[in-house]
C-alpha positions as CSV (number, residue, x, y, z in Angstrom):
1,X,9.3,-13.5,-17.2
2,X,7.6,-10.1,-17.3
3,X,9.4,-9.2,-20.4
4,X,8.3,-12.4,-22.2
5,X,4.6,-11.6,-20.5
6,X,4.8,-8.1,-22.3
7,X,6.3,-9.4,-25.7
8,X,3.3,-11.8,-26.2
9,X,0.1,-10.5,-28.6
10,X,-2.3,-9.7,-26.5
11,X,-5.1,-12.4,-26.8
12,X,-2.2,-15.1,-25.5
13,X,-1.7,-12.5,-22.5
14,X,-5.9,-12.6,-22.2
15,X,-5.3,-16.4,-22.8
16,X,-3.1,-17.0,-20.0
17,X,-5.3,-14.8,-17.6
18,X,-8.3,-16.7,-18.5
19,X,-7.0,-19.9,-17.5
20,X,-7.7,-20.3,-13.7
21,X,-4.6,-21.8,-12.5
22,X,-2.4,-20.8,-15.1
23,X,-3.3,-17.1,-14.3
24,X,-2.1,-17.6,-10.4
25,X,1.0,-19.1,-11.9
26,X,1.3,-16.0,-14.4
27,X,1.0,-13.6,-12.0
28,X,3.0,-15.5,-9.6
29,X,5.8,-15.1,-12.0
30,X,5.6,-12.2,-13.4
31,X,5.2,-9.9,-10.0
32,X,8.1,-11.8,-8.6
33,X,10.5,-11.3,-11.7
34,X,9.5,-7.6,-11.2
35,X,10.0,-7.1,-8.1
36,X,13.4,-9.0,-7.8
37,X,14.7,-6.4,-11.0
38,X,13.0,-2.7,-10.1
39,X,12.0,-3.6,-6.3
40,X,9.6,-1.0,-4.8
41,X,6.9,-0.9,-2.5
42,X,4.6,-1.5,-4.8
43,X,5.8,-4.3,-7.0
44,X,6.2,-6.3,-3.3
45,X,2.2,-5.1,-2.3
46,X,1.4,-6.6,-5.5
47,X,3.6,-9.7,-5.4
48,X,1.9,-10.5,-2.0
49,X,-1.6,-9.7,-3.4
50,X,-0.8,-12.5,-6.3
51,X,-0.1,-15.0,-4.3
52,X,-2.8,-14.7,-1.5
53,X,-5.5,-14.1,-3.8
54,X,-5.1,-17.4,-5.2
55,X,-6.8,-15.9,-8.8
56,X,-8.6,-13.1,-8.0
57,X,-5.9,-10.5,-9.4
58,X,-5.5,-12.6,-12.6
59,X,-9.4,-11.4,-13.6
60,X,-8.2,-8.3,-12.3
61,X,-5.6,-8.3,-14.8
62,X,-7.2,-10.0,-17.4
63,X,-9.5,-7.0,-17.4
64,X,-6.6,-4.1,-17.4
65,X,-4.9,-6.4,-20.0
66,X,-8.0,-5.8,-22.2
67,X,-7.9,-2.3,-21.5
68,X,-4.7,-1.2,-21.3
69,X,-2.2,-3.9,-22.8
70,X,-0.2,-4.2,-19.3
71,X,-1.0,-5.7,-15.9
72,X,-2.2,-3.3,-13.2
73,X,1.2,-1.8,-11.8
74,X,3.2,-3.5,-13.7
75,X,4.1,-1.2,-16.2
């Protein structure tokens, strides 16, 4: 999931973060499938962060996606 996330153009990454459910979901996704290939600390922190923030992190991330083309430790 995060390697279909990162091969998408960049306004259907901004898209999917727009979307308030859909971005949960994204996130949701994408942290787990990252954190169940690399692991880490940090990829877990952030996994937990997506799913008890119900949203929050997705503008987060829309944000960083506009900035920087990747979500916020996810690269």
């Amino acid at each position: 999931m995060y390697n279909w996330f990162n091969k998408q153009g960049r306004l259907v990454q901004c898209i999917l973060l727009l979307i308030p459910f859909v971005n949960w979901l994204i996130e949701i996704l994408v942290r787990g499938d990252k954190f169940i290939k690399k692991g880490g600390v940090i990829n877990l922190l952030m996994l937990i962060l997506a799913v008890v923030s119900f949203g929050i992190l997705g503008w987060v991330d829309l944000v960083w996606c506009l900035l920087f083309n990747n979500l916020l430790f996810a690269a």
